[in-house]
N, CA, C and O atoms as a Tinker XYZ file with bonds, in Angstrom:
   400  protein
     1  N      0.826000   -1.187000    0.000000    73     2
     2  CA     0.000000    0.000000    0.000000    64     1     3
     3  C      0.874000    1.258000    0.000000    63     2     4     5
     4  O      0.561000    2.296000   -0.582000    81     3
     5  N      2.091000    1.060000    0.761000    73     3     6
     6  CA     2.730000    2.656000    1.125000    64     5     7
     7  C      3.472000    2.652000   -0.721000    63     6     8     9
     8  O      3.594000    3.806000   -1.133000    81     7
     9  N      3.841000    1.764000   -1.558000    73     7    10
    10  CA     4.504000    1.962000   -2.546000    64     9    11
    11  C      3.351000    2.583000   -3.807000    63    10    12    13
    12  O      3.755000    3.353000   -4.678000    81    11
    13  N      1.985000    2.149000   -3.744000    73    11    14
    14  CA     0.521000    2.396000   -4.428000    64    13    15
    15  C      0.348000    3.872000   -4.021000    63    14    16    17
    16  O     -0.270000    4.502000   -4.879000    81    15
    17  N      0.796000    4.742000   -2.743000    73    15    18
    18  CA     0.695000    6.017000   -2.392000    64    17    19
    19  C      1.710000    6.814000   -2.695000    63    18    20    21
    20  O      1.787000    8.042000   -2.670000    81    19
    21  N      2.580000    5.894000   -3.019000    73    19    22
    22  CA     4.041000    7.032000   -3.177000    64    21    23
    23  C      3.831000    7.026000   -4.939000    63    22    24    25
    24  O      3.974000    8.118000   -5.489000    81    23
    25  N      3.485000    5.768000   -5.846000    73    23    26
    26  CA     3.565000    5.818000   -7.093000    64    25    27
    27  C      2.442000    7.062000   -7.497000    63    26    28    29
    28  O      2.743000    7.765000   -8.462000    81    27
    29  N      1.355000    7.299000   -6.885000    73    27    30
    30  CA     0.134000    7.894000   -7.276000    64    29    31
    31  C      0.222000    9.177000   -6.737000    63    30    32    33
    32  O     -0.503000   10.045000   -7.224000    81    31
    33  N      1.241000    9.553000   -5.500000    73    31    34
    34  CA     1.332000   10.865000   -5.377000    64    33    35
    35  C      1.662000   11.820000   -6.117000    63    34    36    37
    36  O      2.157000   11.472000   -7.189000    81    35
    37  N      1.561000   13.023000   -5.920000    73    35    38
    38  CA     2.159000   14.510000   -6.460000    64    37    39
    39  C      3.320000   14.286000   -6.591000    63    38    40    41
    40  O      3.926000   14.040000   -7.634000    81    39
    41  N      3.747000   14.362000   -5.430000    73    39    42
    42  CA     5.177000   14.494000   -5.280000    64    41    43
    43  C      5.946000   13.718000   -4.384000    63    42    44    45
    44  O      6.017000   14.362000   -3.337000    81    43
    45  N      6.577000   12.613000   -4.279000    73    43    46
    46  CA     6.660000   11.540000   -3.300000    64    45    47
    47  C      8.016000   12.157000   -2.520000    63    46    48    49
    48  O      8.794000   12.902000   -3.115000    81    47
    49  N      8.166000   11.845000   -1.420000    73    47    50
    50  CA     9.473000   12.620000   -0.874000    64    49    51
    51  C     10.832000   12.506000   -1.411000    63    50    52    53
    52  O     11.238000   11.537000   -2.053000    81    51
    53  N     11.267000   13.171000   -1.221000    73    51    54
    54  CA    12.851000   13.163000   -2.460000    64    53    55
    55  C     13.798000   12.705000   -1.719000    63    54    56    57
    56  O     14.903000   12.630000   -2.255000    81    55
    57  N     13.635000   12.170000    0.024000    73    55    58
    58  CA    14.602000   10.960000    0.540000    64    57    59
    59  C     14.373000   10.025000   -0.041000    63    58    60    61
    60  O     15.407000    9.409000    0.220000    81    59
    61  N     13.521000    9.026000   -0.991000    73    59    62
    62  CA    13.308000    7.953000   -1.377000    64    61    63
    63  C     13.501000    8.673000   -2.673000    63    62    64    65
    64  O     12.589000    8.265000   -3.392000    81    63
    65  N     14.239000    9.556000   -3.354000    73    63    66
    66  CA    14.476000    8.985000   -4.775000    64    65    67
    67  C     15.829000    8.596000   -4.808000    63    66    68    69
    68  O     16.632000    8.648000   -3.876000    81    67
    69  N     15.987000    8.255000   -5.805000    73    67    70
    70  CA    17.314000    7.978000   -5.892000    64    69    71
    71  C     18.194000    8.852000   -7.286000    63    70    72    73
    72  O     19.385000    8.900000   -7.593000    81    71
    73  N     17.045000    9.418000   -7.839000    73    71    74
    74  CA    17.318000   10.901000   -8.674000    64    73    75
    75  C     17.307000   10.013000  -10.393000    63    74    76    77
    76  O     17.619000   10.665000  -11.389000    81    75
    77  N     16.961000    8.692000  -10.498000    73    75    78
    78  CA    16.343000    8.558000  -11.729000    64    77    79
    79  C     15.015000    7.743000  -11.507000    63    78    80    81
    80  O     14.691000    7.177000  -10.463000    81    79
    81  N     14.446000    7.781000  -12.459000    73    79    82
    82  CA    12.871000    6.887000  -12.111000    64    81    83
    83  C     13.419000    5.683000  -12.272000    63    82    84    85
    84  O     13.881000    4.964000  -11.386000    81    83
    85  N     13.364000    5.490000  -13.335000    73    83    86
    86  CA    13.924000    4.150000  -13.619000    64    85    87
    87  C     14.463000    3.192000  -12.641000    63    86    88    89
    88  O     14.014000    2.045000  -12.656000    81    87
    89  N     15.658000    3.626000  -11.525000    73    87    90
    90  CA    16.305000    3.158000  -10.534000    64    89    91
    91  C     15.241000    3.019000   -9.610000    63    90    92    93
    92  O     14.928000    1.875000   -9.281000    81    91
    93  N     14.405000    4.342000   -8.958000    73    91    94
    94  CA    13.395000    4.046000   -8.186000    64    93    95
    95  C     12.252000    3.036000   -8.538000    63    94    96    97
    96  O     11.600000    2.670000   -7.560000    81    95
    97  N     11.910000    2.552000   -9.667000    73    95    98
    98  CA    10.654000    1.273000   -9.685000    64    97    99
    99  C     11.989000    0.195000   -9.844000    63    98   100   101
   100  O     11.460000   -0.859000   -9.491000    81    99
   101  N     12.849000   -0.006000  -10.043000    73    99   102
   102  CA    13.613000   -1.034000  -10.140000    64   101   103
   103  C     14.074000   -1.491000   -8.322000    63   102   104   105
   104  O     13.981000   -2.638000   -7.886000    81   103
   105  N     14.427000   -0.611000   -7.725000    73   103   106
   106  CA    14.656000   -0.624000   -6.446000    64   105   107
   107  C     13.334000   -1.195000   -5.235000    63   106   108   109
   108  O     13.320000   -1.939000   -4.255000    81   107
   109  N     12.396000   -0.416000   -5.928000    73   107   110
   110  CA    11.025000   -0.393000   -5.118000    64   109   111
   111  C     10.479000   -2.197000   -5.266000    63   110   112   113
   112  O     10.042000   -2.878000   -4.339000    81   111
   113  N     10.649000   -2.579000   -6.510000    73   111   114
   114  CA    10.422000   -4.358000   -6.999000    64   113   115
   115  C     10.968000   -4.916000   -6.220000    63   114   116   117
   116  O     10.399000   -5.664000   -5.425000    81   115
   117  N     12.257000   -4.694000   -6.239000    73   115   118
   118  CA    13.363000   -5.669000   -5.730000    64   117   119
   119  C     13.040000   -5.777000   -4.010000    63   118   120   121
   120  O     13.352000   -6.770000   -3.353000    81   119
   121  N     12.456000   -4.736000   -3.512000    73   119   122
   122  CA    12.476000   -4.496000   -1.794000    64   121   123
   123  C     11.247000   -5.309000   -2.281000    63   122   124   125
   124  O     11.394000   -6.419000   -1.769000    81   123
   125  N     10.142000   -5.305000   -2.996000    73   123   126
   126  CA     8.858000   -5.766000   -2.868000    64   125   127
   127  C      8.604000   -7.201000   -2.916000    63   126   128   129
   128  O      7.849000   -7.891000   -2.231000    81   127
   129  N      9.770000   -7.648000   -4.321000    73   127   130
   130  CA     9.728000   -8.999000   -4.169000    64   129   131
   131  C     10.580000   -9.851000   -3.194000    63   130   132   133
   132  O     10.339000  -11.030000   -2.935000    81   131
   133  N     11.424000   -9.251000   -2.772000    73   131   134
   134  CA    12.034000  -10.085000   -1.540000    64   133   135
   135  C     11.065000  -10.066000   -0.520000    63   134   136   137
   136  O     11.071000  -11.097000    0.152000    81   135
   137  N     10.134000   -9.120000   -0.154000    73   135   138
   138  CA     9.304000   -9.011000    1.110000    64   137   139
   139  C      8.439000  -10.187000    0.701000    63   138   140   141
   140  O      8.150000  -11.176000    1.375000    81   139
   141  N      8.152000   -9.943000   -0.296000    73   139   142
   142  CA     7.097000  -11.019000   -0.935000    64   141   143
   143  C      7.101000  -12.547000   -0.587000    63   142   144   145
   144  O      6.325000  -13.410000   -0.177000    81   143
   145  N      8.691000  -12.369000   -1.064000    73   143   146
   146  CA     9.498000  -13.903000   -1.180000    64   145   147
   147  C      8.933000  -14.100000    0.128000    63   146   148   149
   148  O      8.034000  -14.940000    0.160000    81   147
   149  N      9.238000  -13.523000    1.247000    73   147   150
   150  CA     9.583000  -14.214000    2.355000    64   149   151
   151  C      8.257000  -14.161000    3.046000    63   150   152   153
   152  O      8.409000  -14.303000    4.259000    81   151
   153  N      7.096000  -14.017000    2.714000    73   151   154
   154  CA     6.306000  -14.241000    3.330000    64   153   155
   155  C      5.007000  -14.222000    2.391000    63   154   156   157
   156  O      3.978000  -13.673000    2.785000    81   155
   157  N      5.094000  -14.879000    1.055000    73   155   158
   158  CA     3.880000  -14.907000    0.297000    64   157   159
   159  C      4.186000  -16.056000   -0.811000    63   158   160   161
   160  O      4.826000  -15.862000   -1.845000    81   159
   161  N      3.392000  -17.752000   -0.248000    73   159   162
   162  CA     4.198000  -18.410000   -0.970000    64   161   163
   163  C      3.626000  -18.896000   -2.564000    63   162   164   165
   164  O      3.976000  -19.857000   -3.249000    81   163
   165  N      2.781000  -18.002000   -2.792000    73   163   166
   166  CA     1.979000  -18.436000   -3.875000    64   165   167
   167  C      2.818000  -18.788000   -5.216000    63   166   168   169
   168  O      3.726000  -17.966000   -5.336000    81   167
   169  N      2.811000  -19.683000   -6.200000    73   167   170
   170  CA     3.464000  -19.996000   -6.635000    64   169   171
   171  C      3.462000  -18.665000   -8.353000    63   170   172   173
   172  O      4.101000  -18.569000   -9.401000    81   171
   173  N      2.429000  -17.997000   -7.728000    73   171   174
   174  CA     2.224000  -16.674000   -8.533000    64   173   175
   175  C      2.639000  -15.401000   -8.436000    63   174   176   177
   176  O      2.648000  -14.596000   -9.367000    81   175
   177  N      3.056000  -15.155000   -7.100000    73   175   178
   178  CA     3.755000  -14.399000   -6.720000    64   177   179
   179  C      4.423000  -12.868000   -7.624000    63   178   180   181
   180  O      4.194000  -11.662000   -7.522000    81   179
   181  N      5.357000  -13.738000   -8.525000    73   179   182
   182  CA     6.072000  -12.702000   -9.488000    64   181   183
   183  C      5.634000  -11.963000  -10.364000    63   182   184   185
   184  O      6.018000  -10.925000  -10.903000    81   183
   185  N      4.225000  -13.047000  -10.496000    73   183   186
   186  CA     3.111000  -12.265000  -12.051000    64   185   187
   187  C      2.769000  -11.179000  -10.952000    63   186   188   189
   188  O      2.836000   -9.958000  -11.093000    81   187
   189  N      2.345000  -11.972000   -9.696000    73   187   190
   190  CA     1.292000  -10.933000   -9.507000    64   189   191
   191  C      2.118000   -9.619000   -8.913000    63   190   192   193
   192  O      1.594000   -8.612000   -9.389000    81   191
   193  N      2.924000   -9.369000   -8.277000    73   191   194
   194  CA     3.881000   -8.188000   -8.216000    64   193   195
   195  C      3.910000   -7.857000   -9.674000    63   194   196   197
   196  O      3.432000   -6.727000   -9.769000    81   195
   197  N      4.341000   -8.436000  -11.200000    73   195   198
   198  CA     4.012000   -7.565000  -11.992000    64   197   199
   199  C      3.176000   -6.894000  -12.213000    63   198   200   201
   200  O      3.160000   -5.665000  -12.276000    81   199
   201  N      1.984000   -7.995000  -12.426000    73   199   202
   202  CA     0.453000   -6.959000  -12.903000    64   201   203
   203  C      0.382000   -5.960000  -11.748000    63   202   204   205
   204  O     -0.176000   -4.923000  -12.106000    81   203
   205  N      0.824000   -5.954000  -10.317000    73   203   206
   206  CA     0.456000   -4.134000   -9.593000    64   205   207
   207  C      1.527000   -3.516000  -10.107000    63   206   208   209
   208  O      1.497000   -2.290000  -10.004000    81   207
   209  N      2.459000   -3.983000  -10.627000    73   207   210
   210  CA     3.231000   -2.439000  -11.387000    64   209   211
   211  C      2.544000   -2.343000  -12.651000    63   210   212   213
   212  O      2.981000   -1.311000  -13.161000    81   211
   213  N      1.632000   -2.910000  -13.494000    73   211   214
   214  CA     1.332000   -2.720000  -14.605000    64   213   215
   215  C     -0.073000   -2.021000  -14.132000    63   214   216   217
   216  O     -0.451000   -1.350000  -15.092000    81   215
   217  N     -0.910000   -1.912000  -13.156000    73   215   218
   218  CA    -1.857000   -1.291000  -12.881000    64   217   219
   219  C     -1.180000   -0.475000  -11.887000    63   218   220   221
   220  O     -1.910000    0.511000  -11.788000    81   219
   221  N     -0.417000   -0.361000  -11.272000    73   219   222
   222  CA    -0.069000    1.340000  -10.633000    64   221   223
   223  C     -0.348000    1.815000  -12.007000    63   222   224   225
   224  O     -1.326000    2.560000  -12.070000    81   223
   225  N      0.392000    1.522000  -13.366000    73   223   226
   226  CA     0.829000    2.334000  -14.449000    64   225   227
   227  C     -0.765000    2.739000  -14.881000    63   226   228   229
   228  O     -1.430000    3.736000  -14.601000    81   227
   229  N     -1.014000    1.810000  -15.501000    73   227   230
   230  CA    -2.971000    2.486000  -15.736000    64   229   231
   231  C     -3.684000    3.121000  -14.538000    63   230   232   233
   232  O     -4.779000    3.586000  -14.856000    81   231
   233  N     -3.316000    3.290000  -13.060000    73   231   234
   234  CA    -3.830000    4.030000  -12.219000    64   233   235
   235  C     -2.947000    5.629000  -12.477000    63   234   236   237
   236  O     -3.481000    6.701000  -12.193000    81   235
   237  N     -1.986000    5.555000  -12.872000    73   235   238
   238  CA    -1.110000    6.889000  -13.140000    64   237   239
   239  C     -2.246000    7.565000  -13.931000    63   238   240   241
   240  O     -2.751000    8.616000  -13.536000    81   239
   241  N     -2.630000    6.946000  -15.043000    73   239   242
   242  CA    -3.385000    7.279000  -16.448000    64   241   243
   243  C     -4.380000    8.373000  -16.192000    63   242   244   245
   244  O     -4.740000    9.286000  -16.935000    81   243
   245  N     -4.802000    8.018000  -14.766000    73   243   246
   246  CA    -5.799000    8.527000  -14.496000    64   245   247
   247  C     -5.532000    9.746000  -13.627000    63   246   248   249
   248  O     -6.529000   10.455000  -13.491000    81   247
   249  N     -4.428000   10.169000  -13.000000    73   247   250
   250  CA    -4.369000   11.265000  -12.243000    64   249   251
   251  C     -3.413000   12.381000  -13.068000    63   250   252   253
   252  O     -2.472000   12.464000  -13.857000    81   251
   253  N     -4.207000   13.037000  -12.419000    73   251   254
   254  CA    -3.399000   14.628000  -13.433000    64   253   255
   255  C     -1.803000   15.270000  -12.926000    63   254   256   257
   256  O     -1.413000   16.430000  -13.062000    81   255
   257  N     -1.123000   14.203000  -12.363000    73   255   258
   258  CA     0.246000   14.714000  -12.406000    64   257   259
   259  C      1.286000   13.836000  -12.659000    63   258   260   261
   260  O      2.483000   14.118000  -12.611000    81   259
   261  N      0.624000   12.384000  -13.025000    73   259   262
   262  CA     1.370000   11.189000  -13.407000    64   261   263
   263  C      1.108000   10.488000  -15.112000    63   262   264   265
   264  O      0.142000   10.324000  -15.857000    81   263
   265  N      2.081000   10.314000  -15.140000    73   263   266
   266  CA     1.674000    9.427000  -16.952000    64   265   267
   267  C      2.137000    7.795000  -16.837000    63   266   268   269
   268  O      2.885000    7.404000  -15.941000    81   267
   269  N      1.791000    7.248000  -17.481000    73   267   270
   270  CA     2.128000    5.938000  -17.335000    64   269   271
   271  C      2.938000    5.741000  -18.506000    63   270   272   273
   272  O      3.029000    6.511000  -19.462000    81   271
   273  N      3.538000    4.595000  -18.334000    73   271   274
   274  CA     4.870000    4.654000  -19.093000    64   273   275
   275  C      5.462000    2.768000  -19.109000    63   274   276   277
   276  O      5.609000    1.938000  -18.211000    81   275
   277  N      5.617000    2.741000  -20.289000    73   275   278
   278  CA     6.035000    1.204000  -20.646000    64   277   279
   279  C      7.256000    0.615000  -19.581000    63   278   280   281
   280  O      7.269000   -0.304000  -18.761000    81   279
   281  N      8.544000    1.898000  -20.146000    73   279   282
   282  CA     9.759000    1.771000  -19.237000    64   281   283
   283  C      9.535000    1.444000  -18.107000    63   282   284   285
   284  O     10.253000    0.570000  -17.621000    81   283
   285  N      8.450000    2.043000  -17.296000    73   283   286
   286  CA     8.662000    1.746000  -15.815000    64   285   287
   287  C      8.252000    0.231000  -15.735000    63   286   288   289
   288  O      8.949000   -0.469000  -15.001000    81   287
   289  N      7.304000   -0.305000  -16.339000    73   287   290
   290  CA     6.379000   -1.588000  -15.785000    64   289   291
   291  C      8.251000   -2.236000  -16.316000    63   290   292   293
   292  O      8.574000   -3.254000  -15.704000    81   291
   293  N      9.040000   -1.839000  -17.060000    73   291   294
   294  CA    10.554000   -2.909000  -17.939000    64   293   295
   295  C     10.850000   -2.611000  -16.181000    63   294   296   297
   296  O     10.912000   -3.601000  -15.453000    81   295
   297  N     11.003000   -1.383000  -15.648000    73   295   298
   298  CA    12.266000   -1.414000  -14.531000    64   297   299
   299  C     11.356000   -1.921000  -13.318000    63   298   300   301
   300  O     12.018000   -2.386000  -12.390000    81   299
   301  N     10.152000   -1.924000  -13.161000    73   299   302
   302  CA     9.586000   -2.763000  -12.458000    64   301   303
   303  C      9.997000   -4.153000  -12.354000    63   302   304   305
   304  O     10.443000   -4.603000  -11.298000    81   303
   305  N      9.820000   -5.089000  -13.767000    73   303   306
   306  CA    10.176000   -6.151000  -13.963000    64   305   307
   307  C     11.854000   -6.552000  -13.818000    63   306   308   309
   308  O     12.237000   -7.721000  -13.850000    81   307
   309  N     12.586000   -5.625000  -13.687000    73   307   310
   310  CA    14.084000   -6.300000  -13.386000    64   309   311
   311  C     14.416000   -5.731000  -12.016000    63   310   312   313
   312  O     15.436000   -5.960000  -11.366000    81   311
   313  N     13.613000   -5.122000  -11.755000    73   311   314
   314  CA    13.483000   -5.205000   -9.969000    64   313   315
   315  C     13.400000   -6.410000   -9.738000    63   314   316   317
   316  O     14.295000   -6.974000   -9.107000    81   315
   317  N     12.157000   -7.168000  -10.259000    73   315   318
   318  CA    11.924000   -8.455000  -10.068000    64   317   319
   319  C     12.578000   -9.111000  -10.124000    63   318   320   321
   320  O     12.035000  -10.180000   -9.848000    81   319
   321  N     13.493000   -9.235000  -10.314000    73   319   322
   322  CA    14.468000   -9.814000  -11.624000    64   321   323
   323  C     15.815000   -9.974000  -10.216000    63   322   324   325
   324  O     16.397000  -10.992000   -9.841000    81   323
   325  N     15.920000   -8.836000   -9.822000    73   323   326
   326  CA    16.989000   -8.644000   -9.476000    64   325   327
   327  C     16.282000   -9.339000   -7.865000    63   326   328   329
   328  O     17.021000  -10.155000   -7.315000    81   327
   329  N     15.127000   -9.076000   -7.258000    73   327   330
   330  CA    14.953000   -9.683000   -6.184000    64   329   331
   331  C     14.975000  -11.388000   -6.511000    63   330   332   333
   332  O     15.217000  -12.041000   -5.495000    81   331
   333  N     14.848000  -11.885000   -7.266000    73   331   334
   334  CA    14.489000  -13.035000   -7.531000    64   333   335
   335  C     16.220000  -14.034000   -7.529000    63   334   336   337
   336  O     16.528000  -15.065000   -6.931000    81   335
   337  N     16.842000  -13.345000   -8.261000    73   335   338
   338  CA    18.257000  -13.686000   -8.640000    64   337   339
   339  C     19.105000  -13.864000   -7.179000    63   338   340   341
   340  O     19.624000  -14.887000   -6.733000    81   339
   341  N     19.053000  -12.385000   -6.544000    73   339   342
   342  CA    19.382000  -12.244000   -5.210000    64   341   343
   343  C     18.740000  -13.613000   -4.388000    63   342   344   345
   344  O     19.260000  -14.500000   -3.712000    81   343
   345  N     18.186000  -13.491000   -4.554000    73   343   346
   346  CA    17.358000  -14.916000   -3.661000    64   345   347
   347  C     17.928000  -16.068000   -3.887000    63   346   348   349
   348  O     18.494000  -16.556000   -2.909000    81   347
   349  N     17.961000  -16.665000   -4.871000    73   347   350
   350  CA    18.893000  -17.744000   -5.838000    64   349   351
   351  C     20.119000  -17.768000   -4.954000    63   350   352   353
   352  O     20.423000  -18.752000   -4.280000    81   351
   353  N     20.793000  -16.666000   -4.984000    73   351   354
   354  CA    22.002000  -16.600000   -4.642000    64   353   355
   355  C     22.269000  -16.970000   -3.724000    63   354   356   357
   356  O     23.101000  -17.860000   -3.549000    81   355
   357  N     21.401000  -16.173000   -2.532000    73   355   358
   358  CA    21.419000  -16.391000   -1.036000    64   357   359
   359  C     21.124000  -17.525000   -0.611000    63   358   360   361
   360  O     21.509000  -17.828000    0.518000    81   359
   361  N     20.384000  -18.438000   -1.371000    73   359   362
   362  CA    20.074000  -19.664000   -0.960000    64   361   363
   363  C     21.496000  -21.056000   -1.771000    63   362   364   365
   364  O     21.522000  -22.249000   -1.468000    81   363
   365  N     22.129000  -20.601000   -2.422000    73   363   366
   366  CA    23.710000  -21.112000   -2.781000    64   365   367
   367  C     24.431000  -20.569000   -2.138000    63   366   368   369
   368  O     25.427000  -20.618000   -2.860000    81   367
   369  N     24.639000  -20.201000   -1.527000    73   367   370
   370  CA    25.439000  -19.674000   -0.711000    64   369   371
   371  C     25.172000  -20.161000    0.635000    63   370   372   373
   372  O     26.123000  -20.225000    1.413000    81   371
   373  N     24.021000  -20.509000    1.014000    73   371   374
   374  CA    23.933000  -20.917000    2.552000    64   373   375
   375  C     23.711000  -22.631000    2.741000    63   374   376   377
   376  O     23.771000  -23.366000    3.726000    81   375
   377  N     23.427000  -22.866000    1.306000    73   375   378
   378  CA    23.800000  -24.209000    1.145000    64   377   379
   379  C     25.239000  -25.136000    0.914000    63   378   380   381
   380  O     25.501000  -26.290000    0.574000    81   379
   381  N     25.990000  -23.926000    1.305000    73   379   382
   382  CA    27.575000  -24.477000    0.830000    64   381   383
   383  C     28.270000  -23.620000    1.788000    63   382   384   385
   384  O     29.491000  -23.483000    1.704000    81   383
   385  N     27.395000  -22.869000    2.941000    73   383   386
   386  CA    27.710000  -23.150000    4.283000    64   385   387
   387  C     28.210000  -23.806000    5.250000    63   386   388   389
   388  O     27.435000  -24.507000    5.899000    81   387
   389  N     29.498000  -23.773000    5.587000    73   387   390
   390  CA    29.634000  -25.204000    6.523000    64   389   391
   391  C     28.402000  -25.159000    8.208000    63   390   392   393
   392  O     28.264000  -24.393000    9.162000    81   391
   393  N     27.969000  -26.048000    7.891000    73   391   394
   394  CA    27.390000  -26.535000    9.438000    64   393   395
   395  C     27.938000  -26.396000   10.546000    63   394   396   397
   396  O     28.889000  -27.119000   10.845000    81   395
   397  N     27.486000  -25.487000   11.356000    73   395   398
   398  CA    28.395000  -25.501000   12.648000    64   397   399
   399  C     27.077000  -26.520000   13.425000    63   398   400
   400  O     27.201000  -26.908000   14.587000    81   399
């Protein structure tokens, strides 16, 4: 919900940008789908974190200080991308852990 208020606001606070858009929906995925990961085990999960960045984008459509935009739903999706990979990783890595 707090990422649905910050995408649809005026003006979202400028401690959370990171000073390109692009970086900010790519960043915002990646925090979303790891949260996701870890506590939403549906085996749908990834679509469905896409389709709310693909409907934030048609909810933009509709307010008079936002446009919707292809690019973002791309940097949405390698947010995904990048939470998903990260995950991969972390779980090779703790599997080749030695056992204490």
């Amino acid at each position: 919900m707090v990422l649905l208020g910050l995408a649809l606001s005026a003006a979202p606070p400028a401690a959370l940008d990171t000073g390109w858009d692009k970086a900010n929906h790519a960043l915002a995925f990646a925090v979303l789908g790891a949260v996701a990961h870890g506590g939403w085990r549906s085996p749908w999960r990834w679509a469905a974190l896409l389709a709310f960045g693909v409907a934030i984008e048609a909810l933009q459509a509709l307010t008079p200080t936002r446009e919707p935009s292809a690019a973002d739903v791309l940097a949405d999706a390698l947010g995904l991308a990048l939470a998903w990979g990260s995950i991969g990783v972390w779980r090779a890595l703790r599997r080749r852990a030695p056992q204490d």
